[in-house]
matplotlib code that plots the C-alpha trace (Angstrom):
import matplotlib.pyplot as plt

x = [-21.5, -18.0, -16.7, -16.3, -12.6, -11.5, -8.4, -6.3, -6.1, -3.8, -1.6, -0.1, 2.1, 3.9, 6.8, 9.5, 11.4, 10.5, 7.3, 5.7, 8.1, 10.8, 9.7, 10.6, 13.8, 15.0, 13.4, 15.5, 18.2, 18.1, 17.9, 17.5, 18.3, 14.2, 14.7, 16.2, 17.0, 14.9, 13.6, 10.6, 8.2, 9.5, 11.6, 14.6, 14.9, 15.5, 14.1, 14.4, 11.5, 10.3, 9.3, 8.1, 10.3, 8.7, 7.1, 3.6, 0.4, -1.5, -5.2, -7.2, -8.8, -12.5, -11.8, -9.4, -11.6, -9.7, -6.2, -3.8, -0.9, -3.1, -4.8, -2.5, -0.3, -3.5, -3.3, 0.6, -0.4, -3.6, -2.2, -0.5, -3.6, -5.3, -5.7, -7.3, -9.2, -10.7, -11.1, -13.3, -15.2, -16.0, -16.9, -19.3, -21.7, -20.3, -22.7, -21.1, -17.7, -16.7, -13.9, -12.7, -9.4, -7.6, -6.1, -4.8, -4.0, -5.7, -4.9, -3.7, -0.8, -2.8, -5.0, -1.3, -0.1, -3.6, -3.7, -0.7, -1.7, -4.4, -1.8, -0.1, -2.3, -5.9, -7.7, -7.9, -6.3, -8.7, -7.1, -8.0, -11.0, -11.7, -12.7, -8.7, -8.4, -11.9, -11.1, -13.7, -12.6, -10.2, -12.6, -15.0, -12.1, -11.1, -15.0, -15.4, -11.3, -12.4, -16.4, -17.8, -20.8, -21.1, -20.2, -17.3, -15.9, -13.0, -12.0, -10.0, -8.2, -4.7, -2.0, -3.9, -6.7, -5.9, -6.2, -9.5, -10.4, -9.0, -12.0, -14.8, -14.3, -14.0, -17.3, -18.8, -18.1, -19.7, -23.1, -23.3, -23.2, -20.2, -18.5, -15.5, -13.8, -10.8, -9.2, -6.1, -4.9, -2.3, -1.1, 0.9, 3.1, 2.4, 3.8, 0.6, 1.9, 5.8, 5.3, 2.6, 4.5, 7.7, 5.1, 4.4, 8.7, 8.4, 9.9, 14.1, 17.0, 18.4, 17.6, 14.9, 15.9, 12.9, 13.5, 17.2, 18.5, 19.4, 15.9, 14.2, 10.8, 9.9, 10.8, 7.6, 6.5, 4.3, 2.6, -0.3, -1.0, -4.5, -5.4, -8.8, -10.1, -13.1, -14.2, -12.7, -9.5, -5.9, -2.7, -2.8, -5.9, -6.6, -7.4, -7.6, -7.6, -8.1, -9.3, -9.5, -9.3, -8.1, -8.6, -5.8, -4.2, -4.7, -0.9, 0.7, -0.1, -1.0, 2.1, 0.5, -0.6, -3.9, -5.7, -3.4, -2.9, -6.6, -6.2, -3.4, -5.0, -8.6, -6.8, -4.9, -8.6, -9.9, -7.1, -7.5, -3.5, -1.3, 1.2, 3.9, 2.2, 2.9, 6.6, 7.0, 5.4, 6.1, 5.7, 4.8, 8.0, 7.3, 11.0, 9.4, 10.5, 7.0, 5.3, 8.3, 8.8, 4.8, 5.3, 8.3, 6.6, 3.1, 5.2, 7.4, 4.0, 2.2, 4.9, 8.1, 11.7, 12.2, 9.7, 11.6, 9.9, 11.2, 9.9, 10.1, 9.7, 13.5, 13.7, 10.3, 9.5, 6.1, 3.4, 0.9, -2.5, -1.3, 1.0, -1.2, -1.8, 2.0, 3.3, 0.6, 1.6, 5.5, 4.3, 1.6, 4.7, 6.6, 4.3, 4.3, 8.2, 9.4, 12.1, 13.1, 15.4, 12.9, 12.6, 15.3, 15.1, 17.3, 18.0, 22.3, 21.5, 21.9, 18.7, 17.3, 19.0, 15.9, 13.4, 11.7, 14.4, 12.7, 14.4, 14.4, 15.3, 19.4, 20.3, 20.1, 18.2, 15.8, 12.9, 9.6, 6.6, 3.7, 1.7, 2.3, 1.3, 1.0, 0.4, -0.5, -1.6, -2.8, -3.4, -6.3, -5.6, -7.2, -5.0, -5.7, -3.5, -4.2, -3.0, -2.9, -1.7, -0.2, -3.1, -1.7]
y = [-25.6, -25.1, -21.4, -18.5, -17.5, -14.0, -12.6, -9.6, -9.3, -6.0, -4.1, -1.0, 1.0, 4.4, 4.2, 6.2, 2.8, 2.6, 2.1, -1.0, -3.8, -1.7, -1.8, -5.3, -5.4, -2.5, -3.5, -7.1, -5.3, -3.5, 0.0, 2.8, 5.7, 6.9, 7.6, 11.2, 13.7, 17.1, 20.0, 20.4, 19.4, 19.7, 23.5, 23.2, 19.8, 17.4, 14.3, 11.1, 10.9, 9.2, 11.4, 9.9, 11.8, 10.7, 13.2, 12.7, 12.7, 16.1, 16.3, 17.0, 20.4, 19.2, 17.8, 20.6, 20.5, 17.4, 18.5, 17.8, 15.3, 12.4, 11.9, 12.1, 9.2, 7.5, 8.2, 7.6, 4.3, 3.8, 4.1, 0.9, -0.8, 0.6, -2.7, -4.4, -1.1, -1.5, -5.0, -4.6, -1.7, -4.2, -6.8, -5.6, -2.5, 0.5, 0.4, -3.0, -1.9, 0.0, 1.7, 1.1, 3.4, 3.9, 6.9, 9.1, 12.8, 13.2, 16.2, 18.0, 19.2, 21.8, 22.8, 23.5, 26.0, 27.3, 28.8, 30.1, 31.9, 32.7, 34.1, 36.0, 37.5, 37.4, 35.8, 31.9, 31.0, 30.3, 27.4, 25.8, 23.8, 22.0, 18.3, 18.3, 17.1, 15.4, 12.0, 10.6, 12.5, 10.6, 7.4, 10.2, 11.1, 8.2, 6.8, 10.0, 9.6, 6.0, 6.6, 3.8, 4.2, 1.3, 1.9, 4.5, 5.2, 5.7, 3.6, 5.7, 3.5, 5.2, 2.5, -0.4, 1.5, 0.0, -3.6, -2.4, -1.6, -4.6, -6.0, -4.0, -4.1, -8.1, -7.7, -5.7, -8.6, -11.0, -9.3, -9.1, -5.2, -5.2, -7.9, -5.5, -3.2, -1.0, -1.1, 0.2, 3.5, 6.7, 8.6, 12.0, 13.5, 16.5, 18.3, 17.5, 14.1, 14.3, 17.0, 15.1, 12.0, 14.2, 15.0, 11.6, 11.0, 8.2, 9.8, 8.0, 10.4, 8.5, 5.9, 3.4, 0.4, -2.4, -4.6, -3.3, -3.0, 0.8, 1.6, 4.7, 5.4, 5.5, 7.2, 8.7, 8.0, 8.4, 5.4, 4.9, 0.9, -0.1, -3.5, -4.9, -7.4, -9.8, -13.3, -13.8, -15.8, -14.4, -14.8, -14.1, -15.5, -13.3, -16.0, -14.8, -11.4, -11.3, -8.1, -7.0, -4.2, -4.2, -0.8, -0.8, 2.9, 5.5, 5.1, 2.5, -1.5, -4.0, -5.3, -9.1, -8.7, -11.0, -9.3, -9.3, -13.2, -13.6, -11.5, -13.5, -17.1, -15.3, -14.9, -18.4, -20.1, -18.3, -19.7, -22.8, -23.0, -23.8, -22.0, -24.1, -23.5, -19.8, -19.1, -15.6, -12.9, -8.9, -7.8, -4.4, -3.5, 0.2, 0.3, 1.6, -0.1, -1.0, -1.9, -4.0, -6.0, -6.8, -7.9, -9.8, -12.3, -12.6, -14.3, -16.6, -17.8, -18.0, -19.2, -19.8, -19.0, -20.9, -18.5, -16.2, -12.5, -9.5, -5.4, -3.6, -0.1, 0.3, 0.5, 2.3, 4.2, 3.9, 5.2, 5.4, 4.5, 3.3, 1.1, -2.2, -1.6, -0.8, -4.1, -6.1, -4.9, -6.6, -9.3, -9.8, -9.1, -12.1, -14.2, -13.5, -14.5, -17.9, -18.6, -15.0, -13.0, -12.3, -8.5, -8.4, -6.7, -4.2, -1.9, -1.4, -2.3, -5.3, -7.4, -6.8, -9.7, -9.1, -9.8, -13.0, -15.0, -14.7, -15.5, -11.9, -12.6, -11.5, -10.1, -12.9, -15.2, -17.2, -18.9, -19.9, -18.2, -19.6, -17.7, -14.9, -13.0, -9.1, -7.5, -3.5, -2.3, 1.2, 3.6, 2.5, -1.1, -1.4, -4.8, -6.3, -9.2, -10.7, -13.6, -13.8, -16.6, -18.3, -18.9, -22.4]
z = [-5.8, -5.9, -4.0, -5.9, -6.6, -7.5, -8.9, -9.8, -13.8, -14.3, -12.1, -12.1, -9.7, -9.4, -6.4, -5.0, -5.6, -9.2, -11.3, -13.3, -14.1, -12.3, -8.3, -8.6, -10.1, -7.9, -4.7, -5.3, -5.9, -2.3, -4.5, -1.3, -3.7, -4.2, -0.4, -0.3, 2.2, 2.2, 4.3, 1.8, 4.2, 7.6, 6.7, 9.5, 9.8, 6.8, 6.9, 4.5, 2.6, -0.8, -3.4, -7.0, -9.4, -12.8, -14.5, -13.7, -16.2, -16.2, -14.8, -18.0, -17.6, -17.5, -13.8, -12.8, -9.7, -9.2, -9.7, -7.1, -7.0, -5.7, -8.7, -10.7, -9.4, -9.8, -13.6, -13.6, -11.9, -13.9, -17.6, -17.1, -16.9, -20.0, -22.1, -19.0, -18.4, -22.2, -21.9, -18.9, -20.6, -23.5, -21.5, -18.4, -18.3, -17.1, -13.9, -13.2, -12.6, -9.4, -8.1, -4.4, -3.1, 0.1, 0.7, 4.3, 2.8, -0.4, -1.6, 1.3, 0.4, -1.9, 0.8, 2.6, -0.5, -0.1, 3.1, 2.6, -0.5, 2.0, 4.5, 2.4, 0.0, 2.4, -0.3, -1.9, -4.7, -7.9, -8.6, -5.2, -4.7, -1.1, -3.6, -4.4, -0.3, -0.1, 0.8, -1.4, -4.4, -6.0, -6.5, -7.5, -10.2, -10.9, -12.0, -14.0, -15.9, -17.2, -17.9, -15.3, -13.7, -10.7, -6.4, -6.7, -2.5, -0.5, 2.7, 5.1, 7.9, 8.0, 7.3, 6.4, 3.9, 0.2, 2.1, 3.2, 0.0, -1.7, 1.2, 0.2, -3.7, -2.6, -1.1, -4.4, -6.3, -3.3, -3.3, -6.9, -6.9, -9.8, -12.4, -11.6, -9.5, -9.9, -6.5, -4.7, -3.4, -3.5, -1.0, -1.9, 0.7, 2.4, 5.3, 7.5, 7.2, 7.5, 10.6, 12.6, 12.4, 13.6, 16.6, 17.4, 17.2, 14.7, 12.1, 11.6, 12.0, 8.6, 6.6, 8.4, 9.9, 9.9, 12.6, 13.2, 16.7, 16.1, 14.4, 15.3, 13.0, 9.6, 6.5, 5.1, 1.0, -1.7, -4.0, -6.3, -6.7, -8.7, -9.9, -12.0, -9.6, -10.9, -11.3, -14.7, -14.2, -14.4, -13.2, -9.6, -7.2, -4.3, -2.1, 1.7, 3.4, 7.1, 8.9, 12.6, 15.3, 18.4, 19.2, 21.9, 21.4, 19.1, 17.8, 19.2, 18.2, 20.9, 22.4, 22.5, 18.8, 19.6, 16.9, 14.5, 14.3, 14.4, 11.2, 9.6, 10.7, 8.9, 6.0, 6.1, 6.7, 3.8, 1.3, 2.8, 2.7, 6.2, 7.4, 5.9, 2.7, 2.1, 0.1, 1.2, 3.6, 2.9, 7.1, 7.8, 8.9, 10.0, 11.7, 14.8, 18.2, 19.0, 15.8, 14.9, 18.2, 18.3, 14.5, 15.1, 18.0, 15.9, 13.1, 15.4, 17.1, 13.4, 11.2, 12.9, 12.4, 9.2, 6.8, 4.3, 5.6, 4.6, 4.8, 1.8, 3.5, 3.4, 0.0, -0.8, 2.5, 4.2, 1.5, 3.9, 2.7, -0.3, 1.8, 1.1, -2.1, -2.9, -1.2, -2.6, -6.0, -5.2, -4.3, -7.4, -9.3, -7.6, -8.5, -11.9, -12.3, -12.5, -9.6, -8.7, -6.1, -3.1, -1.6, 1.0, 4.5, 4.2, 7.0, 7.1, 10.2, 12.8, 13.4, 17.1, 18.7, 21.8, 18.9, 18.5, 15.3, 12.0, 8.7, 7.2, 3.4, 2.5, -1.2, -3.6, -2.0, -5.3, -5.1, -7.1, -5.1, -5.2, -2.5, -0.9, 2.2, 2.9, 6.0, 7.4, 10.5, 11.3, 13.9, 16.1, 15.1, 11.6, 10.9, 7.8, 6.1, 2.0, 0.7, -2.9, -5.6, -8.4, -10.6, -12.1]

ax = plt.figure().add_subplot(projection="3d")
ax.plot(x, y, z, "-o")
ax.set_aspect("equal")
plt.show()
């Protein structure tokens, strides 16, 4: 019996760096502008931040209970998969279709305007309700938006929780349980987010640097990434992930990165591919000393220096839960082109000569892709890395 194989059949994504079609051609371009400065969410002290400025789809008001930013990148993100929404409506029963989503805030940033509604006026505002921050709302939502009927949950693991979800819906499909699953994440930002990452000084001055010998944190963002994944073939093959968790520290990444190659090798053993086989790798690329230094020496030991690598944060921030799922879309993208500019590192910055060499991809650099690695790592070391493919 020959193994089951499972791919990604529509994508759609809402960035700070652009949206659909456009995340690509402005991430190859090096595009920083959807990084702005503001004092929104830290008042007193501006900080970079990456804010989707596209008018965004309303929440219809039979799920106002639902209404909060969140959900409605998710909508922004999930009306460019409409035709293979329909198609998979057509085609499967709607209790054999799931929906799997990573997320870190929710909708917290209208529990924020809340209580201080609450503070000023001493009572809660009608519109409020506490299932526009529930973590497992927006799957909830999401299930309800496109009438389906099958597992509907939320995985939760900081930075790395659309991969995990990518894993689970995986799984779905594994045990049977659904013919299809609508997967990925959003995060929205809020100042919960921006201000406890001040707290934990990872937060840049400027304009992050990934792996840059001046860098000094991240720039925080929001995304919404979803894709259909099944067993009907299409163009891209999701063909390895690799999870793990070292548990070292609650915020800081094992210095020796042992877990994190056994996740990278996992996912390599599951595509059955070498390392010499893979065309591209989006890192994690946080811009933190510590994150990027452990990175940096798990790729020289895994792949070596001659790899083209690049992080895409410095063009589209650090979305957070929706990381994965964002930097999986760019690279399902990628693999949709023909020979094509890959993302550059870009960081205006010096590369750390004390970091292991790694050929970080410059402006302009072409090729033809025909896999492509993505990595994140979170707090309490939740590592997860996906391969996917060139379906040919």
């Amino acid at each position: 019996m020959s193994p089951v194989s499972y791919y990604l059949n529509a994508m759609g994504v809402v960035s700070a760096a652009g949206s659909g079609q456009a995340l690509l051609q402005n991430i190859q371009r090096g595009d920083r502008s959807g990084l702005q400065q503001t004092e929104y969410y830290s008042p007193g002290r501006p900080v970079f931040v990456g804010c989707v400025n596209e008018e965004l789809p309303r929440i219809p008001d039979r799920y106002r209970l639902y209404d909060c930013r969140n959900n409605q990148l998710l909508l922004a993100a999930l009306a460019q998969i409409k035709t293979g929404i329909e198609r998979i409506r057509q085609q499967y029963s709607s209790d054999r279709i799931g929906v799997v989503l990573g997320t870190s805030t929710s909708g917290v940033r209208n529990t924020e305007r809340a209580l201080a509604d609450v503070a000023q006026s001493g009572k809660k505002p009608a519109w409020f309700h506490y299932k526009q921050q529930q973590l497992g709302a927006s799957a909830d939502f999401l299930a309800q938006i496109v009438g389906v009927k099958g597992p509907a949950f939320t995985v939760s693991t900081a930075c790395s929780s659309s991969g995990r979800a990518l894993a689970s819906a995986r799984r779905l499909l594994a045990l049977d349980l659904c013919d299809a699953v609508i997967v990925g994440g959003a995060d929205s930002l809020c100042r919960f987010t921006v201000n406890g990452f001040m707290a934990l000084e990872s937060v840049s001055a400027g304009l992050c640097k990934p792996f840059g010998v001046h860098r000094d944190g991240i720039n925080l963002s929001e995304a919404a990434a979803l894709f259909i994944l099944s067993k009907q073939p299409g163009p891209v093959k999701l063909t390895g992930i690799g999870a793990s968790s070292d548990a070292y520290h609650f915020s800081a990444p094992d210095p020796s990165g042992e877990a994190v190659a056994n996740a990278i090798r996992m996912a390599l053993r599951q595509a059955q591919l070498s390392p010499e086989q893979i065309d591209y790798v989006n890192l994690h690329g946080t811009a933190t000393r510590l994150n990027d230094a452990m990175e940096s020496r798990v790729m020289a030991k895994v792949f070596g220096e001659t790899l083209p690598v690049s992080s895409s944060k410095g063009m589209t921030g650090h979305a957070l839960g929706a990381a994965a799922a964002l930097e999986l879309a760019l690279c399902w993208q990628l693999l949709r082109q023909e020979e094509t500019p890959l993302p550059p590192n870009i960081n205006a910055d010096q590369h750390d000569p004390e970091l292991p060499r790694l050929n970080y991809v410059q402006p302009g650099l072409s090729q033809r892709v025909m896999h492509c690695q993505s990595h994140s790592f979170a707090f309490g070391g939740n590592n997860i890395s996906i391969i996917i493919s060139r379906n040919e």
